[in-house]
N, C-alpha and C positions, 0 to 999 in steps of 0.2 A: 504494500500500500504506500510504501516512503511516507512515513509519517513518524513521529515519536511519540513513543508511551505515553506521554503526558496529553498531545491531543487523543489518542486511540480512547485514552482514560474518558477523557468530555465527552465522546462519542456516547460510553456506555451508562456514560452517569445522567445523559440528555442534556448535556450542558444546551443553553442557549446560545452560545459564543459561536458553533462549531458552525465552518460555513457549506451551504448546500452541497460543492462542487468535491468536500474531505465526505459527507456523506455519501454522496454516489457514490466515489473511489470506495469505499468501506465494502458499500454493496456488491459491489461488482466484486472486491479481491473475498467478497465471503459464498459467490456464486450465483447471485443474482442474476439475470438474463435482463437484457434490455426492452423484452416484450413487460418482464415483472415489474422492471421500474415504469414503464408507463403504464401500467394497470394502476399502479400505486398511485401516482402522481395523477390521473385522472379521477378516483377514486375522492381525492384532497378536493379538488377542485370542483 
């Protein structure tokens, strides 16, 4: 993901800080598909 523990951390705890684009990256390096993040994201919306 190239990130550091310390953001990975904010990810898990829901920090509010963490920005959309370290989220996706999260999803994606945890196996998400990109059909699933727009199911998601459309879902929000």
């Amino acid at each position: 993901m190239r990130s550091s523990q310390s953001r990975v951390a904010k990810i898990e705890t829901g920090d509010q800080s963490v920005s959309l684009d370290l989220i996706v990256r999260a999803l994606f390096a945890a196996g998400a598909t990109r059909r699933e993040l727009q199911h998601a994201l459309s879902a929000v919306a």
